[in-house]
TIMAR-556537 format. One record per residue (C-alpha): residue in one letter; x, y, z. Coordinates in steps of 0.001 Angstrom, whole numbers, padded with zeros to 6 digits, always signed. Example, Ala and Ser with C-alpha at 12.3 -4.5 7.8 and 13.67 -1.06 7.14 Angstrom:
<nodes>
A+012300-004500+007800
S+013670-001060+007140
</nodes>
This chain:
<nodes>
X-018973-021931+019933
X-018873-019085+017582
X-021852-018726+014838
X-021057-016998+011504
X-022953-013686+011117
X-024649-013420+007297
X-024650-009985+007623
X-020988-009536+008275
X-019624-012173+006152
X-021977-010328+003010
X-020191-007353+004250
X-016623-009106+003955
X-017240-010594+001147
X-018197-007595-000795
X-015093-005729+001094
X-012544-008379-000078
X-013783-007795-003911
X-013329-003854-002895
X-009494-004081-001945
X-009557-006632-004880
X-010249-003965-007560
X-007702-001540-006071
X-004808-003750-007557
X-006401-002718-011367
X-006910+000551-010401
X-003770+000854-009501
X-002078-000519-012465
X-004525+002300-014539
X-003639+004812-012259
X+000651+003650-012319
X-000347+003109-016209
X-001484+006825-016508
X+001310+008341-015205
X+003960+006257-017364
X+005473+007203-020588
X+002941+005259-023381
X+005798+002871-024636
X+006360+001586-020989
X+002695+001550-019943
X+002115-002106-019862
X+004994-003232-018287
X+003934-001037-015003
X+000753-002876-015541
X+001739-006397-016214
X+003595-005708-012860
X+000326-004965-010844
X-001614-007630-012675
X+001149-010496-011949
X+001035-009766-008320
X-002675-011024-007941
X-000942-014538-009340
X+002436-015074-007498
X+001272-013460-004413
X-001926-015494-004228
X+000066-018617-004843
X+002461-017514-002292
X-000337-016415+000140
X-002153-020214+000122
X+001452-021494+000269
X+002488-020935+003653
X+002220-016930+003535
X-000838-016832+005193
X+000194-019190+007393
X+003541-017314+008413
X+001511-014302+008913
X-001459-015398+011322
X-000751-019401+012153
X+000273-019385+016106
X+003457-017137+016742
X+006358-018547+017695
X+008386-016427+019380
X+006566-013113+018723
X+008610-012832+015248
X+006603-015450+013181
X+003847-017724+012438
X+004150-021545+012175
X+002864-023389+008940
X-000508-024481+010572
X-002229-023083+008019
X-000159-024524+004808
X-002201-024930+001567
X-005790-024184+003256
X-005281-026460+005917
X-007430-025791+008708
X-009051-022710+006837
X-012362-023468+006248
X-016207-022020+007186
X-016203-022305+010613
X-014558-018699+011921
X-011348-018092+014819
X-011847-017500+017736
X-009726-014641+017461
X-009619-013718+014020
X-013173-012059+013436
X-015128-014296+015172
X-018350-013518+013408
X-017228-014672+009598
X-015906-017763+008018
X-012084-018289+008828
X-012202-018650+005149
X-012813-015095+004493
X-010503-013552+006173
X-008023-015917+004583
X-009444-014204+001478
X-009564-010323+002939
X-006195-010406+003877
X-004774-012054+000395
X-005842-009281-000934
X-003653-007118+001154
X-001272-008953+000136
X-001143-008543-002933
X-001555-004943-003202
X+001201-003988-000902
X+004148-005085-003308
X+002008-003763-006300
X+002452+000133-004399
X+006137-000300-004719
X+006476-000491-008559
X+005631+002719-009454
X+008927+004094-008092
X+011122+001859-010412
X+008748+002529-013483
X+010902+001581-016966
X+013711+000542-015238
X+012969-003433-013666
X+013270-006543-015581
X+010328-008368-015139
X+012223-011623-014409
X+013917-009930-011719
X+010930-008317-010677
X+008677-011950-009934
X+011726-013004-008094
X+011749-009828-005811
X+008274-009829-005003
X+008096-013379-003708
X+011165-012449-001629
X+009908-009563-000081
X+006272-010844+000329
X+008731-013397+002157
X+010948-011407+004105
X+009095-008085+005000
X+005294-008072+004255
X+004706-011709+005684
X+006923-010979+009244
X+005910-007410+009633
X+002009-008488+009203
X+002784-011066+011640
X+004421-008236+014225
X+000989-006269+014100
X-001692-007898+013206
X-000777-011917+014022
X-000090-011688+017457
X+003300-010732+016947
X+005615-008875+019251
X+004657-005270+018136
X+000830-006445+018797
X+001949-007509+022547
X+004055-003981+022859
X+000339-002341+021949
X+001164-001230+018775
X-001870-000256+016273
X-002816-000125+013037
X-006174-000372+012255
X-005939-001027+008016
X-001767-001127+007222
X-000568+002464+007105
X+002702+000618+009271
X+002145-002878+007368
X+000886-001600+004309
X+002000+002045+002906
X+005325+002185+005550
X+006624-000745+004468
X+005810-000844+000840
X+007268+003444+001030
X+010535+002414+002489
X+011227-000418-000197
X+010301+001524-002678
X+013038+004178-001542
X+015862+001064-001010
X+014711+000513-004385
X+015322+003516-006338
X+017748+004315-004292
X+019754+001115-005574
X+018772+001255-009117
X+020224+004700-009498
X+018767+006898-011748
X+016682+006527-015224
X+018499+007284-018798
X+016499+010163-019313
X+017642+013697-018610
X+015566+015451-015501
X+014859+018443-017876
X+013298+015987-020509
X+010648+013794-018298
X+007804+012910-020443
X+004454+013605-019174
X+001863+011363-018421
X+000556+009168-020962
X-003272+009254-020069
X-004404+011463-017322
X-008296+009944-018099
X-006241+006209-017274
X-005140+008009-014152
X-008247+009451-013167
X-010020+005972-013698
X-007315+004315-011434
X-007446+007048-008795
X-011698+006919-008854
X-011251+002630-008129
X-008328+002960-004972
X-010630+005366-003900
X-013487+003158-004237
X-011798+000273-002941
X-010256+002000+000193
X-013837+001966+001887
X-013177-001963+001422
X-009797-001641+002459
X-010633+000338+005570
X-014212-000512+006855
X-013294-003648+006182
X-011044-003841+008580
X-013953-003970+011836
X-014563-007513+010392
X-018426-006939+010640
X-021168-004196+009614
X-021299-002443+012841
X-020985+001189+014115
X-016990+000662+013687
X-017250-000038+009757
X-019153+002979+009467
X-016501+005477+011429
X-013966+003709+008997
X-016035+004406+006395
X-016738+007793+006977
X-013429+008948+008294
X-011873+007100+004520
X-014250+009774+002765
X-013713+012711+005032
X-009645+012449+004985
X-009781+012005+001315
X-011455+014992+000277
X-009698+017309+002660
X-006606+015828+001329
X-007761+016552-001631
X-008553+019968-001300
X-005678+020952+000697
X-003238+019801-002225
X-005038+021706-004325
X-004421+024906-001832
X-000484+024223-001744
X-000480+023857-005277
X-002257+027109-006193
X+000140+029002-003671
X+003383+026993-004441
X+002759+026225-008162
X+002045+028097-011625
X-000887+026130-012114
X-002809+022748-009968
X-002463+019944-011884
X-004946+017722-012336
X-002151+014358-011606
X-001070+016781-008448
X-004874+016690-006828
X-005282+012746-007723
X-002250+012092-005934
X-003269+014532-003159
X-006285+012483-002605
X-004511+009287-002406
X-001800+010490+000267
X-005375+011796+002305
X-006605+007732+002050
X-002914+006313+002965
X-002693+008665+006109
X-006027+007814+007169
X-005601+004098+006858
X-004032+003490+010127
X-006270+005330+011946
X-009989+005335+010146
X-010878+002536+012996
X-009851+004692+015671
X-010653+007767+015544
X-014030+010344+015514
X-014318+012015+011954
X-013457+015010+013373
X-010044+014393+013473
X-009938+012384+010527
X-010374+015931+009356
X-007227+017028+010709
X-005538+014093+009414
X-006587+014414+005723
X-005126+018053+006278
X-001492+017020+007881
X-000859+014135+005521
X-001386+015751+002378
X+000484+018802+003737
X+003700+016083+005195
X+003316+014401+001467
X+003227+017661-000283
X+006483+018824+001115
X+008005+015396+000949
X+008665+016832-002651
X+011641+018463-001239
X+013263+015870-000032
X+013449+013782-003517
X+014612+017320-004907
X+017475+017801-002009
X+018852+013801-002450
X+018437+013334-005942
X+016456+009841-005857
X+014143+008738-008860
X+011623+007429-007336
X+009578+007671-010850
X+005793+008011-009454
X+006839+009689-005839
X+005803+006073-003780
X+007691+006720-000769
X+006069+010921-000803
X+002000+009169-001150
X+003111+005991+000672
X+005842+005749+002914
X+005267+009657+004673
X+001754+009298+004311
X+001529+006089+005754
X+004046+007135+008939
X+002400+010020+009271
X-001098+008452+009785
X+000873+005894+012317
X+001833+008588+014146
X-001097+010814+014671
X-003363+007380+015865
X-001422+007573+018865
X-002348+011506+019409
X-005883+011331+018161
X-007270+007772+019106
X-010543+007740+020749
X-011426+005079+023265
X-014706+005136+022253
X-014470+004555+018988
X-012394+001340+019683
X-011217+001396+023172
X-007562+002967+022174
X-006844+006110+023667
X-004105+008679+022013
X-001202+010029+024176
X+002528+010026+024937
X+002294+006170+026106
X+000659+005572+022805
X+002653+007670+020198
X+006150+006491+021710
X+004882+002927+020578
X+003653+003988+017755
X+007114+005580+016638
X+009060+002747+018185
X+007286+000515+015580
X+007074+003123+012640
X+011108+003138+012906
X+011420-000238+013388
X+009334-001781+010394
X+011141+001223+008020
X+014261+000427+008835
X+013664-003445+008740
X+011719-002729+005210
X+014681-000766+003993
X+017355-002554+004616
X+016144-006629+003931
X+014958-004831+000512
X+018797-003697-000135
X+019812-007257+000315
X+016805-008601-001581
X+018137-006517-004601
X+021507-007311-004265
X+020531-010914-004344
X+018596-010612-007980
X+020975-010885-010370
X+020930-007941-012841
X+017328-006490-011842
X+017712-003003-014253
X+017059-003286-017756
X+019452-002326-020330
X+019791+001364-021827
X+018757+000311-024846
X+015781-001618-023404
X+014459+001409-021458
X+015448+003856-024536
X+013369+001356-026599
X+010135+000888-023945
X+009651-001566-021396
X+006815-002670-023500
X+008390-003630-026547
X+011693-004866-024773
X+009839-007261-022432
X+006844-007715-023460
X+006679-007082-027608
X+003522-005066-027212
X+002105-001632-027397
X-000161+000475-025713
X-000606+002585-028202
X-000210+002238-032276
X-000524+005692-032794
X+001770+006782-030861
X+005439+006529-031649
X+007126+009599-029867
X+006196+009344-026424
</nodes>
């Protein structure tokens, strides 16, 4: 018989509203960065995911993703419109807290993962197209790839870890967003005439509530307010001000001038690199791994500059590298007594057997998924005239009428 702990389940519950405020701060922080006539439609994007993904999530996508495997690749539909979710917790889903909650925690997840991707096809996806993709991909890669690693799936039975999603999360969500732009092709604008941000305050708001919301996202992850929580917790704030800190280094030295976006997004490439690891490791080496992922997701720069992909608010560099690079080092730094994983070759060879595997399965289902959607790019006019009017037939801004 397992008896519901009121201390952990406060602590979930105030956890699950945590990761639940990252998906508006990340529309802000997207917002920000986007040219002011397109601003909302970046939003609306975010906002619509906490809809169709929840609906999707109560639906069977929860289910999928943590009802009994079959076969190691899937879950069954045990769990199909609440059914058998209720305040009693799992025996093997946090044990201390109603099953209910974790329902909850991960829907949240959820939704946020898809959310990450649209910033790399920013003022180029009809939103049609775009409620049709993300219901396929929830569908086809977030659902089977949560299931792999965290429902008792077959990269969970090879060992494979990932203490808060930097595989199921940022890797996944990095690689689609690089099949994405990547398929879209290019934006009509000229590289030598990309249009600043439209609100670096918006930005700064959006970056201040992920970074809020990651110790929800992370120390959440324990499933109970014990010592484990509080590494996560504290290894989240250490890797995200070294991050921080070091971008700010590489920009001084490899820039005219650090820019203010540059250290924001520094900080959030320290909190994706961490995420995989924050539950495993002593903060001493979280310090290290703020350091190595904002360096690997500085330099990822060049790679967008050698191949010539728009990837409109650099996803895959904060995301997808930062995220494989944090699923790497856990298998180098783990620390059984933290939570009784220990690092090594054993350890990192399954790590990067599953790192490859979930971005080249993320890559390639979201190439079909696109070539599936009928006609997901706006028109030229459309994106010469602002996603916002086009789509939506609002404004951001009245004021405004250049940018």
């Amino acid at each position: 018989m397992y008896l519901i702990n009121t201390g952990d389940t406060a602590f979930i519950i105030l956890c699950t509203a945590m990761v639940c405020l990252m998906t508006p701060g990340l529309a802000m922080f997207y917002g920000g960065l986007t040219r002011s006539r397109s601003m909302l439609s970046i939003m609306m994007q975010n906002f619509i995911s906490m809809g169709v993904i929840s609906i999707v999530w109560i639906f069977g996508g929860f289910s999928l993703a943590f009802g009994p495997d079959i076969g190691g690749v899937i879950g069954d539909l045990s769990y199909f419109g609440f059914s058998g979710i209720g305040g009693m917790p799992h025996p093997h889903y946090a044990p201390s807290i109603p099953f209910i909650m974790f329902f909850a925690y991960q829907m949240m997840f959820a939704i946020i993962t898809p959310a990450l991707i649209t910033g790399a096809f920013a003022e180029r996806f009809d939103f049609k197209a775009y409620l049709k993709f993300i219901v396929l991909w929830m569908l086809l890669v977030y659902i089977p790839v949560a299931h792999w690693i965290w429902g008792g799936g077959f990269l969970a039975k090879l060992g494979v870890i990932d203490f808060a999603g930097g595989i199921v999360v940022h890797t996944s969500a990095g690689f689609a967003a690089l099949a994405t732009v990547m398929f879209l092709g290019q934006r009509d604008i000229a590289p030598d005439d990309q249009p600043e941000a439209s609100s670096l305050p918006l930005v700064a708001v959006g970056a201040g509530l992920l970074w809020f919301g990651w110790f929800g996202f992370n120390a959440g992850g324990a499933y109970a307010a014990n010592a484990l929580a509080a590494y996560a917790f504290v290894n989240t704030a250490v890797a995200g001000a070294v991050a921080m800190v070091v971008w700010l280094m590489l920009a001084w030295r490899f820039e005219d001038k650090p820019s203010f976006s540059g250290v924001l997004v520094g900080g959030v490439a320290g909190l994706a690199t961490i995420t995989p690891t924050a539950g495993y490791v002593e903060p001493w080496a979280a310090v290290l791994i703020g350091a190595i992922g904002a360096t690997a997701c500085y330099f990822a720069k060049t790679l967008q500059s050698r191949f010539k992909y728009d990837d409109a608010l650099e996803v895959f560099r904060a995301h997808g590298v930062g995220g494989v690079t944090g699923s790497l080092l856990v298998g180098i730094l783990a620390n059984r007594a933290i939570d009784d994983v220990s690092g090594g070759l054993h350890q990192f060879i399954i790590q990067l057997i599953a790192v490859v595997l979930v971005a080249v399965y993320s890559f390639a289902i979201t190439w079909v998924i696109m070539k599936l959607i009928h006609k997901p790019r706006v028109s030229v006019a459309a994106e010469e005239e602002g996603l916002d009017e086009a789509l939506h037939g609002e404004r951001a801004y009245f004021f405004d009428k250049d940018n």
